[in-house]
N, CA and C atoms as an extended XYZ file, in Angstrom:
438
Properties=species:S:1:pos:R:3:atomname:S:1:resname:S:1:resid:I:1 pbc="F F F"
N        -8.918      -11.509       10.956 N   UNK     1
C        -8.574      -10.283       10.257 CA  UNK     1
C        -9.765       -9.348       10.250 C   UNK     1
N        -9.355       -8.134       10.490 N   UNK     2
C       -10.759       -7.040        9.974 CA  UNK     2
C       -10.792       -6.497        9.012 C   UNK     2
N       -11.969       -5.939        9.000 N   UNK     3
C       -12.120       -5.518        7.504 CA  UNK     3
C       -11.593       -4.312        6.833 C   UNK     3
N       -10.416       -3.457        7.922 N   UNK     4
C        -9.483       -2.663        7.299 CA  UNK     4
C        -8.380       -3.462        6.929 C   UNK     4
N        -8.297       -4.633        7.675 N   UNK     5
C        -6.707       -5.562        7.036 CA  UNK     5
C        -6.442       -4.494        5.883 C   UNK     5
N        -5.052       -4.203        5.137 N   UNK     6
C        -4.847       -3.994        4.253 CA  UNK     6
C        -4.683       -5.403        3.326 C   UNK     6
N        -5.037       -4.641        2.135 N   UNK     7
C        -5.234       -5.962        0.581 CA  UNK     7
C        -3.824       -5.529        0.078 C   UNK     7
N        -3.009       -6.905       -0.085 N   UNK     8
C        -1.460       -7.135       -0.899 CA  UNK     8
C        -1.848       -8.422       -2.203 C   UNK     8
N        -1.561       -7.591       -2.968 N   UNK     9
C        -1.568       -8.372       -4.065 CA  UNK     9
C         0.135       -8.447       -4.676 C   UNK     9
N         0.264       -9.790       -4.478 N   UNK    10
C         1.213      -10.410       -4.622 CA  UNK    10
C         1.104      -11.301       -6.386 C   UNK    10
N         2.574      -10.927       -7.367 N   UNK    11
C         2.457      -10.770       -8.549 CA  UNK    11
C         4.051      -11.647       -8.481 C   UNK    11
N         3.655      -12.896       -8.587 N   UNK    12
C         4.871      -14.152       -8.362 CA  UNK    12
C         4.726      -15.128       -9.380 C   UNK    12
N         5.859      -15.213      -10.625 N   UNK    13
C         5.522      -16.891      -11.434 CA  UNK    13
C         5.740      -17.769      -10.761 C   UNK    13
N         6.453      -17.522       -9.586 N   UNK    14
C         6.605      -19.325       -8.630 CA  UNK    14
C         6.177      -19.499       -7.883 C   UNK    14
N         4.932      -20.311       -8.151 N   UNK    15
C         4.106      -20.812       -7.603 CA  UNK    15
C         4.403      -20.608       -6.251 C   UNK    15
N         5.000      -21.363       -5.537 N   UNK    16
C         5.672      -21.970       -4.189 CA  UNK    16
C         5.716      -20.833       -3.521 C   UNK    16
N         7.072      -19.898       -4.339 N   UNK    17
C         7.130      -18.187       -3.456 CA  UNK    17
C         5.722      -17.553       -3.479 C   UNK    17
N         5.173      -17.558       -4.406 N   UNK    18
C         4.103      -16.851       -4.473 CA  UNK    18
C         3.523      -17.310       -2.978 C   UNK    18
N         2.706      -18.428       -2.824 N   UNK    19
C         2.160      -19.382       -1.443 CA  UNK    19
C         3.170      -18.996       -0.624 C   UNK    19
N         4.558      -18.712       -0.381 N   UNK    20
C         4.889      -18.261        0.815 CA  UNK    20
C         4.922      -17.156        1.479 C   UNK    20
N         5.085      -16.271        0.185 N   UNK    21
C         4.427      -14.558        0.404 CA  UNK    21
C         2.801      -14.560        1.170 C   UNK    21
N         2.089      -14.910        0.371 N   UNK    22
C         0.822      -15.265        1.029 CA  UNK    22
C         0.733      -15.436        2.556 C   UNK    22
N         1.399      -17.086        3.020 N   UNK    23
C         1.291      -16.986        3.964 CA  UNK    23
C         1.893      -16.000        5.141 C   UNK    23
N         3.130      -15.478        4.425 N   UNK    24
C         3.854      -14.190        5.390 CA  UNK    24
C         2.551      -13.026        5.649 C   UNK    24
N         1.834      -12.463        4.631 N   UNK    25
C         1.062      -11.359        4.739 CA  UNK    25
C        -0.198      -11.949        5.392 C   UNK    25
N        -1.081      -13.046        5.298 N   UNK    26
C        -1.625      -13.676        6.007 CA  UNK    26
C        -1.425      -13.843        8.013 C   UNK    26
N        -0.111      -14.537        8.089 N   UNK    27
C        -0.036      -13.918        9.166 CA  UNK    27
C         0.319      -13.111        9.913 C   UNK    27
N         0.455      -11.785        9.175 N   UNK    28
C         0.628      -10.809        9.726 CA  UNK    28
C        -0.478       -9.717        9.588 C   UNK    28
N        -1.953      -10.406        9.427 N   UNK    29
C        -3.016      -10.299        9.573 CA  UNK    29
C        -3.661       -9.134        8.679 C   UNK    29
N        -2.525       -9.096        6.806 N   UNK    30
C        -3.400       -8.728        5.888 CA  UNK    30
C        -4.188       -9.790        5.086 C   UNK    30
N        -5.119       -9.389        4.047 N   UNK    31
C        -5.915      -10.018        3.310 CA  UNK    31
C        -4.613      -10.066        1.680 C   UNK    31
N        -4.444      -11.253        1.470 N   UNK    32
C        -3.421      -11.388       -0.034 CA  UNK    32
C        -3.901      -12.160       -1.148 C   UNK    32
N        -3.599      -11.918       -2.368 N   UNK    33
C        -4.425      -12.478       -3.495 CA  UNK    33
C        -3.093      -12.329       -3.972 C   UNK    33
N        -2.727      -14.108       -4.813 N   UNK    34
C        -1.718      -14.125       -5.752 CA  UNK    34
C        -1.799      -14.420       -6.350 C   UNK    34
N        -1.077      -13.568       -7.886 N   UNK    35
C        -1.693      -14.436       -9.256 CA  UNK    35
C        -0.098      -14.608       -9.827 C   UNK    35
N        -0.072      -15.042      -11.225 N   UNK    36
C         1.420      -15.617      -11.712 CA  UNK    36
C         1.859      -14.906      -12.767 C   UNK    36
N         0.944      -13.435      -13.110 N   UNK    37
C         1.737      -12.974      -14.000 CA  UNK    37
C         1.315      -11.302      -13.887 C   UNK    37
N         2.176      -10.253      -14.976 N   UNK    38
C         1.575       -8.813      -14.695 CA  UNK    38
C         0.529       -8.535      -15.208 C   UNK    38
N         0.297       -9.273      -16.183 N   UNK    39
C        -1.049       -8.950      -16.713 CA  UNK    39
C        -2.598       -9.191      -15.707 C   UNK    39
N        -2.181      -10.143      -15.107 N   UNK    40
C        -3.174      -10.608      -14.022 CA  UNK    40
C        -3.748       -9.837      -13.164 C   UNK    40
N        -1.885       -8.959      -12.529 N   UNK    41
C        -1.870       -8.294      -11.453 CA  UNK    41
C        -2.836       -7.039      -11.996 C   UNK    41
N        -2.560       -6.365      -13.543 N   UNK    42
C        -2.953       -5.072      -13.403 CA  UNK    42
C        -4.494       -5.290      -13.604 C   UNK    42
N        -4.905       -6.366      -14.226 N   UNK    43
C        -6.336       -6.456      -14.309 CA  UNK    43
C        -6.920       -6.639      -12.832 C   UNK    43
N        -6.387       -6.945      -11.821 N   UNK    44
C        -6.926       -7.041      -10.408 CA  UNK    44
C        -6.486       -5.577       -9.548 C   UNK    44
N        -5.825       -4.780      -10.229 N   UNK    45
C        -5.379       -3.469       -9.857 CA  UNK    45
C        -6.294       -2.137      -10.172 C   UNK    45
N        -6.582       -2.790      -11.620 N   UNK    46
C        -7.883       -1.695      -11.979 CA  UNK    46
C        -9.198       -1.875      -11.401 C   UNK    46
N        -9.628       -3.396      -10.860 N   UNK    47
C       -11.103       -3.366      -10.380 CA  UNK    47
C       -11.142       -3.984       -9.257 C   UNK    47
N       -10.231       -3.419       -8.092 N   UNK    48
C        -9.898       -3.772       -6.762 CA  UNK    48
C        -9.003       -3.182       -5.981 C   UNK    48
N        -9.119       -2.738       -4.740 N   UNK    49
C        -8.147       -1.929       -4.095 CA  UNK    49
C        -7.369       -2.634       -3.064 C   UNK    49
N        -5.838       -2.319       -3.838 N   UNK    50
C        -4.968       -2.960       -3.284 CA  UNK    50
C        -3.682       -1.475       -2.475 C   UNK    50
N        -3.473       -2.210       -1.431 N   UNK    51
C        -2.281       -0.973       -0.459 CA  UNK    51
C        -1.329       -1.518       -0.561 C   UNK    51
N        -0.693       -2.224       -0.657 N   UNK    52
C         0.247       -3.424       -1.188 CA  UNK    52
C         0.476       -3.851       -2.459 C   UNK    52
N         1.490       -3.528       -3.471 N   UNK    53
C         1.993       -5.078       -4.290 CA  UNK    53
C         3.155       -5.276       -4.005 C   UNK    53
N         3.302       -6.638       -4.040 N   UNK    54
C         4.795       -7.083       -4.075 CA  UNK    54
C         4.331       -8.049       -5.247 C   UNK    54
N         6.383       -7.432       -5.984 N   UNK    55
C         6.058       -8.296       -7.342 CA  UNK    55
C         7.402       -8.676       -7.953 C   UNK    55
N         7.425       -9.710       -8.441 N   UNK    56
C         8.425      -10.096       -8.922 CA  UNK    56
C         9.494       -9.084      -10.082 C   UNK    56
N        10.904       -9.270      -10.036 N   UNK    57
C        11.283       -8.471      -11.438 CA  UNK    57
C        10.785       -8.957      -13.046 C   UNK    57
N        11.563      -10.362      -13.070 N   UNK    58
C        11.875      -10.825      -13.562 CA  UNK    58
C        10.317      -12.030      -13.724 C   UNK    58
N         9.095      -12.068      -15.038 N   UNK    59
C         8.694      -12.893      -14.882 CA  UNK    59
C         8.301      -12.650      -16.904 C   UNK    59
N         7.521      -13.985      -16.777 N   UNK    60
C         7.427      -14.324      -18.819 CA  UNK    60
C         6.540      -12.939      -18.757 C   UNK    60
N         6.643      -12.035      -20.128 N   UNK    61
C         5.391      -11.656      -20.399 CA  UNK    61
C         6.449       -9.892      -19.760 C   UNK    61
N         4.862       -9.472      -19.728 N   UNK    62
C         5.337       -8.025      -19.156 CA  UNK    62
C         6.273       -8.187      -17.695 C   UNK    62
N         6.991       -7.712      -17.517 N   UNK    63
C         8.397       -7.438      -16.488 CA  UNK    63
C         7.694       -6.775      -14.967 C   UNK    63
N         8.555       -7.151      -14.202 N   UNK    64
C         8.146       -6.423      -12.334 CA  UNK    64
C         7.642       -4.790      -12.904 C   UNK    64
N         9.173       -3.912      -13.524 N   UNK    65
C         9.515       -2.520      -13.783 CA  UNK    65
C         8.362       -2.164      -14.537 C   UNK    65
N         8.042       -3.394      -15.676 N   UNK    66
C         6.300       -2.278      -15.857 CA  UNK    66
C         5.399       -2.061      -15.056 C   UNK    66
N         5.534       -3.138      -14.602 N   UNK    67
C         4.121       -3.432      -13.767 CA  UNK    67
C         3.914       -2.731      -12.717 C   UNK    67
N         5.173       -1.974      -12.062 N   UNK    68
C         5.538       -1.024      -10.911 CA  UNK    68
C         4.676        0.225      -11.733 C   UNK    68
N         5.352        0.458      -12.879 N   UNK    69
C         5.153        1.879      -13.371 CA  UNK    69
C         3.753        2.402      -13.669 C   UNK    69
N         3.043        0.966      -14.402 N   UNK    70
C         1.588        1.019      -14.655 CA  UNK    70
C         0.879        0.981      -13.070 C   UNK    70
N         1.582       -0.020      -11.938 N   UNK    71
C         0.698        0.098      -11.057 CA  UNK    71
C         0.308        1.615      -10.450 C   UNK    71
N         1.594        1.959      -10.184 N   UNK    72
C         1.590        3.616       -9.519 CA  UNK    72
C         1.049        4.595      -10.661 C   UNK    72
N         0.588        4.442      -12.087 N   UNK    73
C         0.066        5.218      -12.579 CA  UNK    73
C        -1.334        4.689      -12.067 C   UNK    73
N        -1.970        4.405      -11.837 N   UNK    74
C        -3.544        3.589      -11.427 CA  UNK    74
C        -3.410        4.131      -10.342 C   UNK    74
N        -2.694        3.667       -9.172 N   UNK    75
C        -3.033        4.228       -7.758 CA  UNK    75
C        -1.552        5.473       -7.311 C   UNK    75
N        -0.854        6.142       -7.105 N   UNK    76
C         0.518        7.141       -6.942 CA  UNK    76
C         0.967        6.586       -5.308 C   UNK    76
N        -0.746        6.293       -4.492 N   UNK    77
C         0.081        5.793       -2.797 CA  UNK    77
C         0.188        4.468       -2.869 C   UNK    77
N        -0.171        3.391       -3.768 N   UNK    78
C         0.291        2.318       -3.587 CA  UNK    78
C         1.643        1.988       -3.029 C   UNK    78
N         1.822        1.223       -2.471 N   UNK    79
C         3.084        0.688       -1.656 CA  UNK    79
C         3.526       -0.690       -2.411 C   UNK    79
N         4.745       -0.396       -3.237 N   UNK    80
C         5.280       -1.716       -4.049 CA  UNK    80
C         6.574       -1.908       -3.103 C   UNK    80
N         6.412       -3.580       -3.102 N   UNK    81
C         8.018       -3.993       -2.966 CA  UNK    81
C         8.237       -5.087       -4.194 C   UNK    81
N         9.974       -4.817       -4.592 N   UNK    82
C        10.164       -5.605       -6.067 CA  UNK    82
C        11.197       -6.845       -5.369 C   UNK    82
N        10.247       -7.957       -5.721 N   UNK    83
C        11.492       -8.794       -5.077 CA  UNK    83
C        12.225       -9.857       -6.582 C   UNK    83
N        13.484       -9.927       -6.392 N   UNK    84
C        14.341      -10.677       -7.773 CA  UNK    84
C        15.031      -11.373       -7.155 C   UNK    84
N        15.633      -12.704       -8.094 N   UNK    85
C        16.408      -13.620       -8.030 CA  UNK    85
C        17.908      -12.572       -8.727 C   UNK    85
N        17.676      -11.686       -9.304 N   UNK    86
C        18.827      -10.751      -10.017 CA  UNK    86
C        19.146       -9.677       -9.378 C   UNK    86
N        19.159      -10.235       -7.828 N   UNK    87
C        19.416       -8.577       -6.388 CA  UNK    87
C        20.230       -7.823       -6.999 C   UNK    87
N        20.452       -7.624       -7.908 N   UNK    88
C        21.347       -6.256       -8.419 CA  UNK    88
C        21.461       -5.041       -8.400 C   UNK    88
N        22.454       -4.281       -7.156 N   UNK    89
C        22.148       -2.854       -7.080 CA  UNK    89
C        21.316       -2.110       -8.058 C   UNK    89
N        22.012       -2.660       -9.214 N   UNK    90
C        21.410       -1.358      -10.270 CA  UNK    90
C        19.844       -2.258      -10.817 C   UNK    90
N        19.361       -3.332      -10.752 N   UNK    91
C        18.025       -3.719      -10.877 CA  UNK    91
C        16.814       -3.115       -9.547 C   UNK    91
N        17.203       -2.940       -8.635 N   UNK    92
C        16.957       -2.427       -7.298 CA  UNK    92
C        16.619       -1.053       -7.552 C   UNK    92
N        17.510       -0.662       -7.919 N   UNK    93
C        17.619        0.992       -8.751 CA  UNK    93
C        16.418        1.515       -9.403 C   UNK    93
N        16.584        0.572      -10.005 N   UNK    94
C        15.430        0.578      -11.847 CA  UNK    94
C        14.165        0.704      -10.799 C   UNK    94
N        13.755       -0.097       -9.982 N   UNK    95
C        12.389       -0.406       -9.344 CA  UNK    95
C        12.354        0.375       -8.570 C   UNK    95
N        12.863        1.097       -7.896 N   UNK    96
C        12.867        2.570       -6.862 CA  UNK    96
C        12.679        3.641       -7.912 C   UNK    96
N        13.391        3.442       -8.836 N   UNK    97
C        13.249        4.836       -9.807 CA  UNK    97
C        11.216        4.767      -10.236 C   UNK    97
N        10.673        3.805      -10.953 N   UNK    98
C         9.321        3.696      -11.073 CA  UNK    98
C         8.269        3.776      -10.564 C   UNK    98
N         8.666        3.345       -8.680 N   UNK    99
C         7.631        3.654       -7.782 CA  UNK    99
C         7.735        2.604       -6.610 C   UNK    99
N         8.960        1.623       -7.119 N   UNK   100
C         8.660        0.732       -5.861 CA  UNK   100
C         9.152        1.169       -4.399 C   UNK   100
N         8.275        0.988       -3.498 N   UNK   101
C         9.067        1.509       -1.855 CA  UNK   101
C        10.450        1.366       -1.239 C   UNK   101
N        10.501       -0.445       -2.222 N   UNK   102
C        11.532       -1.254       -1.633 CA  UNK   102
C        11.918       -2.226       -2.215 C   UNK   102
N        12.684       -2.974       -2.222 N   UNK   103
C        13.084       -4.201       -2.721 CA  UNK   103
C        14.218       -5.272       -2.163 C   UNK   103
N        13.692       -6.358       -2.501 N   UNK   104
C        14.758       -7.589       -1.452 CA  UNK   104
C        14.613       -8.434       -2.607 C   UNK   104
N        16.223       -9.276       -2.471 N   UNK   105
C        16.583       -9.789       -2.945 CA  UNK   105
C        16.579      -11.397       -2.868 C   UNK   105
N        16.123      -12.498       -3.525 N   UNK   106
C        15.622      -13.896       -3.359 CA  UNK   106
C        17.086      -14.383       -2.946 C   UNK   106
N        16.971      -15.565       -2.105 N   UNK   107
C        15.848      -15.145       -1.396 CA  UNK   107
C        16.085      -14.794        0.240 C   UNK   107
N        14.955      -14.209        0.670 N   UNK   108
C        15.033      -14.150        1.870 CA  UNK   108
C        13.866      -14.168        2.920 C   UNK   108
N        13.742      -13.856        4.520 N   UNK   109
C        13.388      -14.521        5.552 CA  UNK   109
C        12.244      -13.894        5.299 C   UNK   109
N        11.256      -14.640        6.471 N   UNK   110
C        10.415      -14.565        6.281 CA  UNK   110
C         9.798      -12.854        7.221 C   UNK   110
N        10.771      -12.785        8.323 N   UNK   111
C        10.380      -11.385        8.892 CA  UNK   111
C        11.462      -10.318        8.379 C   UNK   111
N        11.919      -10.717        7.212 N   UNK   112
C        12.713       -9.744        6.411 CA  UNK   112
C        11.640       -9.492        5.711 C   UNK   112
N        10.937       -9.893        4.903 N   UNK   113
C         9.490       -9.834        3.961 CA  UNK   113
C         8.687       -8.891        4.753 C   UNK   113
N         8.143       -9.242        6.214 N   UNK   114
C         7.379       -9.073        6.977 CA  UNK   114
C         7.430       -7.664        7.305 C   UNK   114
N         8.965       -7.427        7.613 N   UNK   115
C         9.030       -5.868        8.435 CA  UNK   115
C         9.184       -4.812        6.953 C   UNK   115
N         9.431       -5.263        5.663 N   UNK   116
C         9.396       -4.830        5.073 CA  UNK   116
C         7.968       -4.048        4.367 C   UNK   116
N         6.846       -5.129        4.575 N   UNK   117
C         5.971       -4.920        4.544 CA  UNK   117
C         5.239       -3.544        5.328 C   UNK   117
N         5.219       -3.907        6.328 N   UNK   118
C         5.053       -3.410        7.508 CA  UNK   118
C         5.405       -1.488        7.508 C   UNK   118
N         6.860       -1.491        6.881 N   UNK   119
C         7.057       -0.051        6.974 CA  UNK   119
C         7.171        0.472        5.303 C   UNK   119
N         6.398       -0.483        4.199 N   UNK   120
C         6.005       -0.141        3.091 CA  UNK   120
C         4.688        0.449        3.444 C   UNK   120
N         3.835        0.194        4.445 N   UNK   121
C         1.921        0.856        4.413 CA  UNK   121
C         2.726        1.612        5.328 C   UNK   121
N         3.568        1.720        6.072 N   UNK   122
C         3.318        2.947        7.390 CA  UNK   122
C         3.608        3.840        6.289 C   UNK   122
N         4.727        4.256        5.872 N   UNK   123
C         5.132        5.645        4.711 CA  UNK   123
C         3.815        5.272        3.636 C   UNK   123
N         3.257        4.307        3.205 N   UNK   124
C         2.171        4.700        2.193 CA  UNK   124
C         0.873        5.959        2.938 C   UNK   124
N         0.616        4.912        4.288 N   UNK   125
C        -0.088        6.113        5.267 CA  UNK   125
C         0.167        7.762        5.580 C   UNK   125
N         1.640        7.488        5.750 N   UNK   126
C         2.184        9.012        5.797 CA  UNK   126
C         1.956        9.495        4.407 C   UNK   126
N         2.088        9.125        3.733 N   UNK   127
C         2.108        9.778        2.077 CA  UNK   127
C         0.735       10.246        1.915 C   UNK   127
N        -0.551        9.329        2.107 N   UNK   128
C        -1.690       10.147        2.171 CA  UNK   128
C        -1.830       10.997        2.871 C   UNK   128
N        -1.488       10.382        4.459 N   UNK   129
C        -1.916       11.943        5.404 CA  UNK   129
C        -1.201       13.379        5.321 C   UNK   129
N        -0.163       13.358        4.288 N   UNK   130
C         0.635       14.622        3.932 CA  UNK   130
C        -0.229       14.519        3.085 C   UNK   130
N        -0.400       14.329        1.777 N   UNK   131
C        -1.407       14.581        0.620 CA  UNK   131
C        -2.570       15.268        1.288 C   UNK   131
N        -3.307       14.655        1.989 N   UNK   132
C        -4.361       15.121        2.867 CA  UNK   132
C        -4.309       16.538        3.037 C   UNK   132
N        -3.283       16.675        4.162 N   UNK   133
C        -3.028       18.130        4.539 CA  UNK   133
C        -2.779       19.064        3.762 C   UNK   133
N        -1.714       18.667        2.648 N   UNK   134
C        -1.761       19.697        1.719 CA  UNK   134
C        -2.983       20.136        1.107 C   UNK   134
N        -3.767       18.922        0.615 N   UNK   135
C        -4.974       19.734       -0.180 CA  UNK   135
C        -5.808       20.784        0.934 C   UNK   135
N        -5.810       20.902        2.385 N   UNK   136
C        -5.818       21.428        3.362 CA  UNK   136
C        -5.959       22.865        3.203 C   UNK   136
N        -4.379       22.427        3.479 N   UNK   137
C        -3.584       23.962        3.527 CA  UNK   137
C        -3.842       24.753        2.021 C   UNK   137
N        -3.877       24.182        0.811 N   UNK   138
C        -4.022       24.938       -0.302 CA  UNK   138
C        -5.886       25.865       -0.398 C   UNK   138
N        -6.611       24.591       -0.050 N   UNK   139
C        -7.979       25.316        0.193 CA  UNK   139
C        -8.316       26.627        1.100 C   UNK   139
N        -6.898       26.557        2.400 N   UNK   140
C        -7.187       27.448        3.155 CA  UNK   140
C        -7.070       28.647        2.099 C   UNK   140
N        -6.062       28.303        1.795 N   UNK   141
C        -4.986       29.637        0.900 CA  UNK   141
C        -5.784       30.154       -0.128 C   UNK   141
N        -6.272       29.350       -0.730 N   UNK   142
C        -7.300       29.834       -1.897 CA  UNK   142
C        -8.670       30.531       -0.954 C   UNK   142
N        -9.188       30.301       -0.739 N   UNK   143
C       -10.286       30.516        0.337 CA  UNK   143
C       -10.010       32.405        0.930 C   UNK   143
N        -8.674       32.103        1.805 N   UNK   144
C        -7.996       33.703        2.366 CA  UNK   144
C        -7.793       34.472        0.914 C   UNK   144
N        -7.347       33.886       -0.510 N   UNK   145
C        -7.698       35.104       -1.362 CA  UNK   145
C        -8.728       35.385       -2.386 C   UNK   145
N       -10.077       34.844       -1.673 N   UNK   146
C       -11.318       35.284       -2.189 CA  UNK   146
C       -12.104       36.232       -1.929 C   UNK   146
């Protein structure tokens, strides 16, 4: 891996899924850190940069839907996917409405995870490099009426 790998922090109470997420983002040659609850996640969110979370809905303690909402207040391009044992259109819903990119439903494959991943950082990328440009184009604009 190099040292742009993107960092996925993966936010799983089961154990097992958690270790299989891992190894999915692993070999698909990002760097992943998994812990078992949201509180974990956001304390590794505030003093570490992550381009990736994937996180559970449904876990003890604070919920996926906060943890989406607090994450994207900390970072806005983070790239979340919400994955649940409760695939429920309208739970799916809830986690798109807060900030997540995407969401899949437990369980599933392993290059279902993968490609999901995959075109969660490409649109996180596009999202900066439009951000980018705009602050751009606004400097021009300010600039032409000085």
């Amino acid at each position: 891996m190099s040292p742009s790998s993107p960092n996925v922090l993966i936010v799983e109470d089961d154990d097992d899924l958690g270790r299989f997420v891992v190894d999915i983002a692993t070999d698909h040659g990002y760097h992943a850190t998994h812990v078992a609850d949201a509180l974990s996640g956001i304390k590794l969110l505030t003093s570490s940069k992550f381009e990736l979370l994937i996180t559970d809905i449904r876990m003890p303690g604070m919920d996926g839907i906060e943890l989406i909402a607090r994450a994207k207040e900390l970072d806005p391009f983070l790239a979340v996917i919400a994955i649940t044992a409760f695939g429920s259109v309208e739970t799916g819903m809830r986690a798109l409405r807060v900030g997540a990119s995407d969401y899949l439903s437990k369980p599933f494959r392993s290059d279902e995870l993968s490609s999901r991943m995959r075109r969660a950082l490409e649109r996180r990328a596009r999202d900066i490099e439009h951000a980018r440009l705009q602050r751009q184009v606004e400097e021009v604009l300010r600039r032409g009426k000085s």
